[in-house]
N, C-alpha and C positions, 0 to 999 in steps of 0.2 A: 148546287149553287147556294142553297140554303147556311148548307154547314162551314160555307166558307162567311156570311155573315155573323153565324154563331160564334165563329171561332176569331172572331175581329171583334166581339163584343166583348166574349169572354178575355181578350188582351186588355180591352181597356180596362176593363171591369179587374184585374189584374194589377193594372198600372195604376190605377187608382185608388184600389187596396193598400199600396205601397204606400204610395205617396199620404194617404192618409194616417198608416202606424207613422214613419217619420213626424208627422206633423202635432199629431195630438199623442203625447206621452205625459200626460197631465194624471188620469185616470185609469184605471189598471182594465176597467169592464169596457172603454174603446179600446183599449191594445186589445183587449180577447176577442172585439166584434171584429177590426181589422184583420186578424188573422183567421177569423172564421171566414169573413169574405173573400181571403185570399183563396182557400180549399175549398173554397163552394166555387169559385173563377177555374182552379185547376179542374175542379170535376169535369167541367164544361167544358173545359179545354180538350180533357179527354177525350170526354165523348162524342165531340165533333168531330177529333183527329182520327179517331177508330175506323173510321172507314178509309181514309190515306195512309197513315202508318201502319195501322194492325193489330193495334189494341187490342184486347178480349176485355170479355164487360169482367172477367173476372179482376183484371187488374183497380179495375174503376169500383168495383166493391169492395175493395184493398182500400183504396184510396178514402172511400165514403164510410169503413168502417174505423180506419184512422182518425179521422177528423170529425166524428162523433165521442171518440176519447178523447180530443184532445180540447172538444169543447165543457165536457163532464169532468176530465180534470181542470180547467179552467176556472169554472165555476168553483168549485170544492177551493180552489186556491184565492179567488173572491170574498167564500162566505169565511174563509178562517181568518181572513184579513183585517174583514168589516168587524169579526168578532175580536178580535185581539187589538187591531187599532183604532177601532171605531171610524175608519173611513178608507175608499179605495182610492187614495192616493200614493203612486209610485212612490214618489219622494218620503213620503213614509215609512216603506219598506227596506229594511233593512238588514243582510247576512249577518251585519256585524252585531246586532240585537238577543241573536239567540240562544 
């Protein structure tokens, strides 16, 4: 019973990940907390579901080693940003600049 609350949190916790990248695309270091939250939500989502679907924790250390790169790459694409434009703002960043 537990892991059916967990796994109702982790939805929300999920939806509301969403709903907050859509909203603030202002700043480049909320996009990357946003999506950090989404994959810390999926983890939990995991690891709840693993006892109903069948998950092995190996999958979910797939998942948690993933989204440990994906927050180190994140960063690194942050600080080259701050350094080259002097601020992390999207609107700043440009393909067409390089």
């Amino acid at each position: 019973m537990s892991n059916y609350y967990l796994f109702m949190i982790a939805l929300i916790g999920v939806s509301s990940a969403f709903v907050s990248l859509m909203l603030q695309f202002k700043h480049l270091l909320s996009l990357l907390l946003s999506l950090e939250a989404i994959t810390m939500n999926i983890f939990v989502l995991m690891y709840s579901s693993s006892s109903v679907v069948g998950f092995s924790g190996f999958s979910a250390l797939i998942l948690i080693t993933l989204s440990v790169c994906e927050a180190s790459l994140g960063v690194s694409v942050l600080v080259s940003m701050v350094q080259s434009h002097g601020n992390d703002y999207v609107s700043s960043f440009s393909s067409q600049k390089c």
